[in-house]
C-alpha positions as CSV (number, residue, x, y, z in Angstrom):
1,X,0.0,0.0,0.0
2,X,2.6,2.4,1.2
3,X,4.0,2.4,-2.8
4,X,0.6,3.5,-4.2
5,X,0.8,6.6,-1.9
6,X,3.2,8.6,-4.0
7,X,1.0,7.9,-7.0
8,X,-2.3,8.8,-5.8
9,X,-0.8,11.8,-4.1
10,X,0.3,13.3,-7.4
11,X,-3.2,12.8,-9.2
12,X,-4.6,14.5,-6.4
13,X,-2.1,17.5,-6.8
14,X,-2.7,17.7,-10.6
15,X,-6.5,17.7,-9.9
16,X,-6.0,20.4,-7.9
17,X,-4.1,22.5,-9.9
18,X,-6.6,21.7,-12.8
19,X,-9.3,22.6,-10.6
20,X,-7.5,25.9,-9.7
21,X,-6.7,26.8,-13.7
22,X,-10.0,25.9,-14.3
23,X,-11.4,28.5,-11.5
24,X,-8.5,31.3,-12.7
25,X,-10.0,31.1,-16.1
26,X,-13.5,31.8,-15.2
27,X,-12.7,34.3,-13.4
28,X,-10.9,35.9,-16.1
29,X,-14.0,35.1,-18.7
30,X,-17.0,36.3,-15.9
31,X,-14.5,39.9,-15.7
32,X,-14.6,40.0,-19.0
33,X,-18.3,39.9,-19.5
34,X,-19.2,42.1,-16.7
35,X,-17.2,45.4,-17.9
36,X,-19.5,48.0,-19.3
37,X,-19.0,48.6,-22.7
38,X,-17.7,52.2,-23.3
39,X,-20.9,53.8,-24.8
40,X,-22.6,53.3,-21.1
41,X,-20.0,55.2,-19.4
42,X,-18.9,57.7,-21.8
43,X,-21.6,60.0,-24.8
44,X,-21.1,59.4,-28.3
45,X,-19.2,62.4,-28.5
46,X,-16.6,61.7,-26.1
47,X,-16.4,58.3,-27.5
48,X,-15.9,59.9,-30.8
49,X,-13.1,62.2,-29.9
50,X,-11.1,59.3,-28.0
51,X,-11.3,57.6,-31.6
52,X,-9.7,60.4,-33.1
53,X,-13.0,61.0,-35.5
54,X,-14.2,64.7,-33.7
55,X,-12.4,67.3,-33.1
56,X,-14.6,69.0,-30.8
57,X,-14.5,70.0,-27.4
């Protein structure tokens, strides 16, 4: 028994680290879909002038 140890030690470790890249990229995906687009913080107009397409003030 004492030589399976070492084996079923190092699945658990990689399931944890799978479970743990699993969880990092979620987290990255949900951030990703939660930020506002700019046109629902910003007008048109200041949106257009960040672009580079009005001149305006």
């Amino acid at each position: 028994m004492e030589s399976i140890k070492p084996v079923v030690d190092t699945a658990v470790q990689a399931a944890r680290a799978g479970v743990e890249a699993v969880q990092k990229a979620w987290s990255l995906m949900e951030a990703a879909t939660e930020k506002k687009p700019p046109s629902e913080l910003l007008s048109q107009s200041a949106v257009r002038r960040i672009q580079g397409q009005d001149e305006g003030g």
